[in-house]
C-alpha positions in Angstrom: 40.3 2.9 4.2 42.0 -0.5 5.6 43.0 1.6 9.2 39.4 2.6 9.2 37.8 -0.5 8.5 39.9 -1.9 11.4 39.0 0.1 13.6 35.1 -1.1 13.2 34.4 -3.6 16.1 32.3 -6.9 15.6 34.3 -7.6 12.3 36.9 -10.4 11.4 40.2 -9.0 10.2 41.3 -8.4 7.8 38.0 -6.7 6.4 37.4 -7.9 3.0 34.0 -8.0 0.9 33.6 -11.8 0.9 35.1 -14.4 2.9 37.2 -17.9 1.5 35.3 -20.4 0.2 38.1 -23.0 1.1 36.6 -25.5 3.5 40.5 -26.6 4.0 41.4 -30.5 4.6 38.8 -32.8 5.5 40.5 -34.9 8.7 37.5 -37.0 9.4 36.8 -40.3 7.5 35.6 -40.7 3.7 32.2 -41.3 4.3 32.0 -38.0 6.9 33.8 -35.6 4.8 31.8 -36.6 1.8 28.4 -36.4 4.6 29.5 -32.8 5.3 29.9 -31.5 2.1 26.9 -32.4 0.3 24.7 -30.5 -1.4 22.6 -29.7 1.2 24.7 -28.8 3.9 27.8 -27.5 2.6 28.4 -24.8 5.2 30.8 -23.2 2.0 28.1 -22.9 -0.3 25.0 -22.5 1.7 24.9 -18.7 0.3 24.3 -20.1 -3.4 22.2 -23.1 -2.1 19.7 -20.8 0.1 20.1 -17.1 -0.7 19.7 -17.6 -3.9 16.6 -19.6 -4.6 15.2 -17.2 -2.4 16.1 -14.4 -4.3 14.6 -16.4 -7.1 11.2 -17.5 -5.6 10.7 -13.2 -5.6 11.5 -12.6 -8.6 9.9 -15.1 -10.5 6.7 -13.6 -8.7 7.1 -10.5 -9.7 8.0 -11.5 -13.2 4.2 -13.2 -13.1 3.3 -10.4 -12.0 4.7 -8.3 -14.8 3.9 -10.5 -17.8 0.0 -10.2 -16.3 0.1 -6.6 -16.7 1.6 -7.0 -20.2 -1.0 -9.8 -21.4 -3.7 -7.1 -19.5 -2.7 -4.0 -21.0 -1.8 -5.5 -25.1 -5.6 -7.6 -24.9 -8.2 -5.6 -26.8 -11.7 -5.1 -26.1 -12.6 -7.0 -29.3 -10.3 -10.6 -27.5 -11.6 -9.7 -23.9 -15.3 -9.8 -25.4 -14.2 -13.4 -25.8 -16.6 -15.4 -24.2 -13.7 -18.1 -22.8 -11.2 -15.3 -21.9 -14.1 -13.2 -20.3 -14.3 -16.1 -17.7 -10.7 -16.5 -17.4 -10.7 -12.9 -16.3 -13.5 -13.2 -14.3 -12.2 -16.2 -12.0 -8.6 -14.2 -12.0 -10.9 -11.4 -10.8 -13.0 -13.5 -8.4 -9.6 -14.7 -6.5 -8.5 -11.1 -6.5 -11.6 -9.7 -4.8 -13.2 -12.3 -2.1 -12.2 -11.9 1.4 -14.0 -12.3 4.8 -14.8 -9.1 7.2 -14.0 -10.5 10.7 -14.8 -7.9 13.3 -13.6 -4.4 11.8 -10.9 -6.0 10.3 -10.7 -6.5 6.5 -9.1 -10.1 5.5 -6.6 -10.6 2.2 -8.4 -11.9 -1.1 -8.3 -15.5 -2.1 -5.3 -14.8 -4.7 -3.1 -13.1 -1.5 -3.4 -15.9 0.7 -3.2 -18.5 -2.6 0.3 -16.3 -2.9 1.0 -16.4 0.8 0.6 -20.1 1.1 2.7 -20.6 -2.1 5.8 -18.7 0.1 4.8 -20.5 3.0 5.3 -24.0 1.5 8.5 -22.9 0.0 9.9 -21.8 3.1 8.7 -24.5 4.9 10.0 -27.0 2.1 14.4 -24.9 2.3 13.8 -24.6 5.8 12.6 -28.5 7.4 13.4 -30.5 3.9 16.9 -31.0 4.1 18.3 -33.6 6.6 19.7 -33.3 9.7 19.1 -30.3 11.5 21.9 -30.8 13.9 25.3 -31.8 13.1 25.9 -35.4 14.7 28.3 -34.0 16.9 30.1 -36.2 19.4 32.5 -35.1 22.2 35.4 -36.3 20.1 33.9 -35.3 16.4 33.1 -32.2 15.0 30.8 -31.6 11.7 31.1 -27.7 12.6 29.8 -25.4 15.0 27.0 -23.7 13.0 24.3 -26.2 13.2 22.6 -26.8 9.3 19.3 -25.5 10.0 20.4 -22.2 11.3 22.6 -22.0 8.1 19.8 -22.2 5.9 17.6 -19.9 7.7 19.9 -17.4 7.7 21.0 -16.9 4.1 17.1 -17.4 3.3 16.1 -14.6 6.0 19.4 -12.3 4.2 17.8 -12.8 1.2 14.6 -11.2 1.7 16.1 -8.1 3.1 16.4 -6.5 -0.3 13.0 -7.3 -0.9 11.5 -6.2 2.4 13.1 -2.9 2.2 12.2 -2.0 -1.7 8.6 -3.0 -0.9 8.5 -0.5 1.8 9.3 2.5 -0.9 6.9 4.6 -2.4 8.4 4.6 -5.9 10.3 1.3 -6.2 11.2 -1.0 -9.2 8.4 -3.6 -8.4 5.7 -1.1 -8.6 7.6 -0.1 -12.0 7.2 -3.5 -13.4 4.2 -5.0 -11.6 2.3 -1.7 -11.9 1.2 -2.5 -8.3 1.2 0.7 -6.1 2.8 0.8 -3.0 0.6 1.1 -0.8 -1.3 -1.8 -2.0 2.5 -3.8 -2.0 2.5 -2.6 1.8 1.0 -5.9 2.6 3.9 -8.0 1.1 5.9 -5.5 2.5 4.5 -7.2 6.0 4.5 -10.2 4.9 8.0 -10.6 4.2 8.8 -9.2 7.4 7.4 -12.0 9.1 8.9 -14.4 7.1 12.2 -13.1 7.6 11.9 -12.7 11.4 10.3 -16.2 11.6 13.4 -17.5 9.5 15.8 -15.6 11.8 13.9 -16.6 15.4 15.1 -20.3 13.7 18.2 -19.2 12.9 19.0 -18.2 16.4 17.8 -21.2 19.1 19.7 -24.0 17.1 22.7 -21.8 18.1 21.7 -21.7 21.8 20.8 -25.2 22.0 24.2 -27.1 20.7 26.2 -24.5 22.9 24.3 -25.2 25.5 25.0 -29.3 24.4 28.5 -28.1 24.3 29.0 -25.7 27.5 30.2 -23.1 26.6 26.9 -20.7 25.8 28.2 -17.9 28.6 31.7 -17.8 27.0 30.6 -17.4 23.9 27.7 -14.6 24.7 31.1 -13.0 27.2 32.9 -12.9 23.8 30.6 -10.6 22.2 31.1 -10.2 18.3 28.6 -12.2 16.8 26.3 -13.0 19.6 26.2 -9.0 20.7 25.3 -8.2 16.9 22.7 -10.6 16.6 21.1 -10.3 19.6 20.5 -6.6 19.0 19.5 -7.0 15.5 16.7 -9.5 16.2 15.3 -7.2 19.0 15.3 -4.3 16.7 13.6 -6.7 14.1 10.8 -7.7 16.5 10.1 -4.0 17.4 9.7 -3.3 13.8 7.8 -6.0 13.3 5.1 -6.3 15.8 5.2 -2.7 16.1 3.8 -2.9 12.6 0.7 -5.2 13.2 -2.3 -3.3 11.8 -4.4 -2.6 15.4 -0.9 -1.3 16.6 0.3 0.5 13.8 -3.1 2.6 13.3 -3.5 3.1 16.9 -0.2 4.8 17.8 0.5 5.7 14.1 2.5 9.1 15.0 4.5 7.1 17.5 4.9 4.2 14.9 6.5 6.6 12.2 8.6 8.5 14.6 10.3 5.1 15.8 10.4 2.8 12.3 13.1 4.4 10.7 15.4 4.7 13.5 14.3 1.1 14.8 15.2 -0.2 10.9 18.4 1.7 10.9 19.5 0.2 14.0 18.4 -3.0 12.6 20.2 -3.1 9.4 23.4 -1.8 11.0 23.7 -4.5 13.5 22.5 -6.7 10.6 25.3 -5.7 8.8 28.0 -6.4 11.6 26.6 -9.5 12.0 26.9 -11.2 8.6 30.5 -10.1 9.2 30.8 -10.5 5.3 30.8 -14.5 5.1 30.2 -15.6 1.6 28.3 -13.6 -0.4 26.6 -11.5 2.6 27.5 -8.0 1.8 26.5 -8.6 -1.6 23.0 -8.5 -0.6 23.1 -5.3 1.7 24.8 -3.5 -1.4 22.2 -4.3 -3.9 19.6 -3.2 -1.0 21.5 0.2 -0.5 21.8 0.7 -4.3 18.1 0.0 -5.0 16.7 2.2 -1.8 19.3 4.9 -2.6 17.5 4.9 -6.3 13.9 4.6 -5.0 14.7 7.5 -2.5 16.1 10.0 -4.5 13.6 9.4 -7.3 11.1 10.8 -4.9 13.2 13.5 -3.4 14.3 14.4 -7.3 10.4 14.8 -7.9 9.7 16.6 -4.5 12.4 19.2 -4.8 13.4 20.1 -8.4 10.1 18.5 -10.1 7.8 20.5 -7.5 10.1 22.3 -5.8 10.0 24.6 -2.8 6.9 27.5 -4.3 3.9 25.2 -3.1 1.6 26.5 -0.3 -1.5 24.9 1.4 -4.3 27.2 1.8 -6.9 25.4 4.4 -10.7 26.1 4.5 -12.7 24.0 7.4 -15.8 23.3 5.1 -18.0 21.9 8.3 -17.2 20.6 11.3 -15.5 17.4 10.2 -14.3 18.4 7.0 -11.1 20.2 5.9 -10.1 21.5 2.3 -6.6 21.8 1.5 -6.2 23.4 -2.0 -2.6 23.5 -3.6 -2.0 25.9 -6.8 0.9 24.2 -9.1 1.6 23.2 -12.5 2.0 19.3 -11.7 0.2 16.6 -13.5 -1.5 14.0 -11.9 -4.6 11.4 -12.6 -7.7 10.3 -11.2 -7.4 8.9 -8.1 -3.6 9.2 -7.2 -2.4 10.6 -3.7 0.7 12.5 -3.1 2.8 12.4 -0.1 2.7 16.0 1.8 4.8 17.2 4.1 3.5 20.9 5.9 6.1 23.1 6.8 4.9 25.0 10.1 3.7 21.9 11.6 6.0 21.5 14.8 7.1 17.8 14.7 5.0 16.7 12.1 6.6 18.4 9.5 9.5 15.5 9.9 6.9 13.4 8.5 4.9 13.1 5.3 1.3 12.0 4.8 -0.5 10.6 1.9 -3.6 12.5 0.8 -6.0 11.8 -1.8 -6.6 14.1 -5.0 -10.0 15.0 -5.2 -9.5 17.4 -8.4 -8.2 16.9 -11.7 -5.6 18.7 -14.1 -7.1 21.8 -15.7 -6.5 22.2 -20.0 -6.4 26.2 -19.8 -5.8 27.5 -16.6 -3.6 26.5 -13.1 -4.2 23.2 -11.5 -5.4 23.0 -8.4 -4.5 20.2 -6.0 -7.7 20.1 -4.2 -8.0 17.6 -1.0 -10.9 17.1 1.4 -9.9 15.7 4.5 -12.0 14.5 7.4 -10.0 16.1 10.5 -9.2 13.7 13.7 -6.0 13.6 15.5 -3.0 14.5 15.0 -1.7 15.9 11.7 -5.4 16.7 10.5 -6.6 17.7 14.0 -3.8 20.5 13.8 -4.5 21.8 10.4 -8.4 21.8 11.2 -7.6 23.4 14.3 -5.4 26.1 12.3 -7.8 26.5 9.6 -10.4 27.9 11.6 -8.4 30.1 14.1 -6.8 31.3 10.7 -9.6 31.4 7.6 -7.7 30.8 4.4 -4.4 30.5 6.2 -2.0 29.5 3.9 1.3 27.3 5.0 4.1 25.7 3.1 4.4 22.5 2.3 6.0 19.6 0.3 4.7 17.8 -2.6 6.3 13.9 -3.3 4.0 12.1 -6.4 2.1 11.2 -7.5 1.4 7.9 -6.6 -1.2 5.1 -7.1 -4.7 6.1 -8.9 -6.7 4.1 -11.1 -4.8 2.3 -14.3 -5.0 4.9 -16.6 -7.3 4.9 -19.3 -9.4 1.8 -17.6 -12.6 4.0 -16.6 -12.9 5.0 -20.0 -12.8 1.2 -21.3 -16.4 0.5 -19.6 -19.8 1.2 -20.5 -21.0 1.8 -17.7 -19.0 2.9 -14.0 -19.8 2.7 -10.7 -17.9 5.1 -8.6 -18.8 4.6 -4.9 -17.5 7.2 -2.0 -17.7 7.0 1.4 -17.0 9.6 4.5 -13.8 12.0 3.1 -14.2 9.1 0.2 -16.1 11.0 -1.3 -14.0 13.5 -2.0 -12.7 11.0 -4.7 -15.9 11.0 -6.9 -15.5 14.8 -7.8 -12.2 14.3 -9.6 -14.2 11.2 -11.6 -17.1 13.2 -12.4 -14.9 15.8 -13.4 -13.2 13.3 -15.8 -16.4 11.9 -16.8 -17.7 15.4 -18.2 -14.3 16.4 -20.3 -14.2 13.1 -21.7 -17.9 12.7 -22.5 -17.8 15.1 -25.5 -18.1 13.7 -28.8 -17.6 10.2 -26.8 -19.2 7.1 -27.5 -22.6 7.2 -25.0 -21.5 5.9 -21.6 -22.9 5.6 -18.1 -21.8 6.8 -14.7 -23.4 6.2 -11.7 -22.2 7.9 -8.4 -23.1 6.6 -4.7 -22.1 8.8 -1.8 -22.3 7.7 2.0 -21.6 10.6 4.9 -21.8 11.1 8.4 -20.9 15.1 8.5 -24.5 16.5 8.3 -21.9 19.6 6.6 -21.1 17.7 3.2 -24.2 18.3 1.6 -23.6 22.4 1.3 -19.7 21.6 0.4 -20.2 18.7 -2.0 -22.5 20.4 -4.3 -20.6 23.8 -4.2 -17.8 21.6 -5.7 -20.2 20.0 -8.2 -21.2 23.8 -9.6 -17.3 25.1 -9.6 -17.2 21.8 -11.8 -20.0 23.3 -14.0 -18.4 26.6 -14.2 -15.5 25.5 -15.1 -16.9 23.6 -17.8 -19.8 25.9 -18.9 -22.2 22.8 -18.5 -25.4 24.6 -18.8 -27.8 21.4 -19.4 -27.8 18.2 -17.6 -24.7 15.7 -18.0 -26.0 12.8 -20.1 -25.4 9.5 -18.6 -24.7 11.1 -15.0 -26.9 10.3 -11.7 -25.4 11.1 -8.1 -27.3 9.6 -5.2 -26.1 11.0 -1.6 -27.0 8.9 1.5 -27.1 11.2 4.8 -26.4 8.7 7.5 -26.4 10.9 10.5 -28.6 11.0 13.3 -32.3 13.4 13.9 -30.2 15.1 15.9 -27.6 16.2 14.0 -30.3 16.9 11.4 -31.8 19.7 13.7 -28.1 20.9 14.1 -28.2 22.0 10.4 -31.0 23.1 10.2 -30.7 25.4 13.4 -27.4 26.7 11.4 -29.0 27.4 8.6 -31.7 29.4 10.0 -28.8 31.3 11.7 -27.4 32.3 8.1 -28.8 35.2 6.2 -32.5 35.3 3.9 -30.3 36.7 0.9 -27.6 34.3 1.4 -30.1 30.7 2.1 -31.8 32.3 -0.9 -29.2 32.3 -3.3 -28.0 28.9 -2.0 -31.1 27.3 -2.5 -31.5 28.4 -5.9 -27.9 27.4 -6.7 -28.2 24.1 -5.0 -31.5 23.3 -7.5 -29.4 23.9 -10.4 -26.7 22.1 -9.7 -28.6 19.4 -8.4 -30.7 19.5 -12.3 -27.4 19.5 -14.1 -25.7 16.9 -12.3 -29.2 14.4 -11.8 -28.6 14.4 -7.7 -31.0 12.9 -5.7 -31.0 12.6 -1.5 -31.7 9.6 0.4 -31.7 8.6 4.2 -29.9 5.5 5.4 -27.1 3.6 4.0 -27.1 2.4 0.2 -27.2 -1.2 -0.8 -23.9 -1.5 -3.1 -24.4 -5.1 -3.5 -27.7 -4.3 -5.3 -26.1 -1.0 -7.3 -23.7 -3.5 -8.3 -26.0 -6.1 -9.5 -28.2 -3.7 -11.3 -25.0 -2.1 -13.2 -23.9 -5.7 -14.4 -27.8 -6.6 -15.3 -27.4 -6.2 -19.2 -26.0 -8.2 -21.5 -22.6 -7.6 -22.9 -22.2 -4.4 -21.0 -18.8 -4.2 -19.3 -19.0 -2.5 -15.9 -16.0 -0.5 -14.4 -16.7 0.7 -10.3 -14.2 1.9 -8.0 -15.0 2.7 -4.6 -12.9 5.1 -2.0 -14.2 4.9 1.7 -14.0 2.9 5.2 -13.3 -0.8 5.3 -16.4 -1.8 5.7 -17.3 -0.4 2.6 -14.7 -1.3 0.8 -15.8 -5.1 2.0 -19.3 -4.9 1.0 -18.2 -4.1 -2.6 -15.6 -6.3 -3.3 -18.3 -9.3 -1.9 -20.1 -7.7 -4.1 -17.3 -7.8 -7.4 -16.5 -11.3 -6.5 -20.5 -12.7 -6.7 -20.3 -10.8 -10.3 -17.6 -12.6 -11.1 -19.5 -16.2 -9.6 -22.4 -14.9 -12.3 -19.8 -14.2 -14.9 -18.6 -17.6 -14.8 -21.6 -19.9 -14.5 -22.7 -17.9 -17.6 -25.9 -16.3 -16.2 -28.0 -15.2 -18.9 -28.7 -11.2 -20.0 -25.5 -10.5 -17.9 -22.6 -8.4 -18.1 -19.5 -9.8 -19.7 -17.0 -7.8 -17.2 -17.2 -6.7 -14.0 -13.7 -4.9 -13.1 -13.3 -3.5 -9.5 -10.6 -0.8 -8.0 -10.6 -0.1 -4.4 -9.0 2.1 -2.3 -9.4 3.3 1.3 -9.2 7.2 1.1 -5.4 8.4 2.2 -6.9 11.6 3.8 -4.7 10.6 6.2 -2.8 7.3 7.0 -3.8 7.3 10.9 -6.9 7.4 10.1 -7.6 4.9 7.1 -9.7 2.7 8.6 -12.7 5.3 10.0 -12.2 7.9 7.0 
């Protein structure tokens, strides 16, 4: 083991786990030595005066965090019908749910960038608080050669490794305690990325400024060790970083996944070499390891023994835009989770999994069905569309890792009335809560659901309502569903209108017949009604709320844009809520999602 670890370049010898602490005999005067070891700048014990309140800032947010979703989940109706608590919930909420649309790009809520400015001061505060920056190094004194703010900014950027890397899995401990799902923690999971490369872009020039002071910059770059490592690990860092900027990221997304890992490998690695265990360092790369290692195998536990390797795909193009992928399995799942799937027989994308939406729900006496409707673009879709209709019903093996996410359980059920809001393969998200809505509705206290639908694909009509009467059969619903409505916006051109219609002219008497006939039926049982144009949420939303003491649950699965107009929407509930407005609702409650048909193409789904 000692022969081997020798052998590794860029590392001090002998190799050990953490360096001395011993800051050996002071030679300069009183006053100096006492100057250089202060609390502050203690080159010795900058790990535990840096690294460490770092690691603390994180956890005491996530332990806010946690005790929120405690408070949340042990609070019942009867206390949140509390007139003072509903308005503590409601400006929580409001913070939670009012952003800014600039362009086509959604911003954060009030409560992320509160959060984000809360880190910000505190990095600011470790990094530019403490005096100097420099050591006063003269010609014939020397304080040290690491200059005091590239100390600090180092341990502080080390510390958020564990952090960056755990927020980046898709079963981690944070979502475990927080009950924040990953994907919505992907954001910190940026966040902290630029935080740490910020902290280590400051950790770098102070070194190339005092050895330029000094002279000696070339022969210590000539000298590698240190200045090799580093140098390659911040270049890895800033690939990974800008690499992972939202209009980047979604634009070359296949091209993005295939590089990340590698890129963070390399990163990490280097990262590694170059902390050249001082102090404490290693510490916090084995605590990262042991966490990943856990988060990863949990998933691969669940994808290979939990689901194992039986599972196959069958894909059925329902028009031209819109794929079905149905799964047969005996896994358990909830409204509105995704699961990670990785198809076999797809060249080079079956090195890669993709998160996909569950548009079905768990069957009581028969085989579940993973059902998924998937609006087909490039890449991985575009190539199961395009098999799917050189091959009808082709069936291809595939992967199952979940499942993740979905609405907090139980918290449709709480309201009295819901709002469930789907747009493009969105929609596909509605039929699992309408589903869900008709099981639980028997011998239930009288609620209301109201579904809004939004499509392009002049095809969803004839494939939406064909899944709305296999609901019905399934459920022998032969009268209509009390407390159900369905409105379906068609926002598509005259154009395509004509194209239907030419299509289903095309299609035989007997067969537009029986379709028709079906179609009325379902459309009776489940109160649908057709309208042109797009719907106005904001109003939907205002007219659900527009009773007194009514609580009102919506979630809404589409495009960004969407996904905006709602959550305005949620937070000027939340603005009535609190002002007290008379006849209105006591709780508004909003969950939003954009649909994970695929993730390269979240933002146009």
């Amino acid at each position: 083991m000692d022969m081997a670890m020798s052998m590794l370049p860029w590392l001090d010898q002998p190799v050990l786990l953490h360096s001395s602490r011993d800051a050996g005999n002071c030679t300069m005067t009183a006053e100096q030595c006492a100057f250089k070891s202060s609390y502050w700048l203690f080159w010795y014990q900058a790990d535990h005066r840096y690294a460490l309140p770092t690691v603390a800032f994180f956890l005491v947010a996530i332990g806010l965090f946690t005790i929120g979703r405690v408070v949340s989940g042990i609070s019942s109706q009867r206390i949140k019908q509390h007139s003072l608590l509903s308005r503590i919930f409601a400006g929580f909420r409001f913070l939670s749910y009012k952003g800014w649309r600039i362009r086509s790009w959604n911003s954060q809520s009030i409560g992320m960038f509160l959060l984000g400015t809360v880190g910000l001061v505190f990095f600011l505060a470790m990094t530019l608080g403490p005096r100097p920056y420099y050591w006063p190094n003269t010609k014939e004194i020397s304080y040290g050669n690491s200059p005091p703010i590239a100390t600090r900014t180092g341990f502080m950027a080390l510390a958020c490794m564990p952090f960056l890397i755990i927020l980046s899995a898709k079963a981690n401990p944070i979502t475990a305690l927080t009950g924040i799902s990953h994907e919505k923690l992907n954001i910190w999971h940026n966040w902290v990325a630029w935080a740490m490369f910020v902290l280590a872009l400051i950790h770098t020039f102070p070194f190339i400024v005092f050895h330029i002071w000094k002279g000696d910059l070339v022969e210590q770059w000539s000298s590698g060790g240190v200045w090799v490592t580093g140098v390659v690990a911040i270049i890895a860092q800033a690939w990974l970083t800008f690499m992972s900027i939202p209009w980047i990221r979604n634009r070359y997304y296949e091209f993005f996944k295939a590089t990340h890992f590698f890129m963070a490998m390399v990163f990490v690695i280097f990262f590694f070499f170059h902390c050249d265990f001082r102090m404490s360092s290693w510490d916090y790369f084995i605590a990262t390891a042991v966490l990943y290692s856990l988060s990863w195998l949990y998933s691969q536990c669940k994808t290979y023994f939990e689901h194992g390797l039986r599972h196959k795909a069958r894909l059925v193009p329902e028009s031209e835009y819109t794929l079905r992928i149905m799964i047969d399995t005996q896994m358990e799942w909830g409204p509105g989770q995704h699961v990670f799937l990785r198809f076999i027989t797809c060249g080079m994308h079956a090195l890669t999994a993709h998160p996909f939406t569950v548009c079905s729900v768990p069957q009581r006496d028969c085989q579940n069905q993973l059902v998924f409707y998937v609006k087909a673009r490039g890449g991985l879709t575009g190539r199961l569309m395009a098999l799917a209709r050189k091959n009808p019903d082709v069936q291809i093996p595939v992967l199952i890792d979940g499942p993740y996410g979905g609405i907090p359980a139980g918290r449709v059920d709480d309201f009295d009335r819901n709002l469930i809001i789907g747009g493009g393969a969105g929609a596909g998200i509605t039929l699992a809560l309408i589903e869900d809505f008709i099981r639980f509705e028997v011998n239930q206290t009288p609620r209301e659901m109201k579904v809004i639908v939004a499509t392009r694909d002049p095809g969803m009509r004839a494939w939406y309502i064909q899944a709305l009467e296999d609901i019905a059969v399934r459920h022998l619903q032969q009268k209509p569903v009390t407390g159900l409505s369905i409105h379906i916006h068609e926002t598509f051109s005259e154009n395509e209108v004509q194209q239907v219609e030419t299509n289903i002219k095309a299609a035989s008497k007997a067969e537009s017949i029986r379709s028709k006939e079906s179609s009325k039926s379902t459309r009776e049982l489940f109160n649908i009604q057709f309208f042109t144009g797009r719907p106005d949420l904001a109003a939907a939303i205002q007219r659900m709320a527009d009773q007194e003491t009514v609580s009102v649950g919506v979630v809404v699965c589409g495009p960004s844009s969407m996904i905006h107009d709602v959550r305005e929407a949620a937070a000027v509930a939340q603005k009535d809520i609190l002002s007290g407005k008379p006849g209105y609702a006591r709780e508004v409650w909003l969950h939003n999602t954009e649909h994970l048909a695929s993730v390269e193409e979240r933002d146009e789904a």
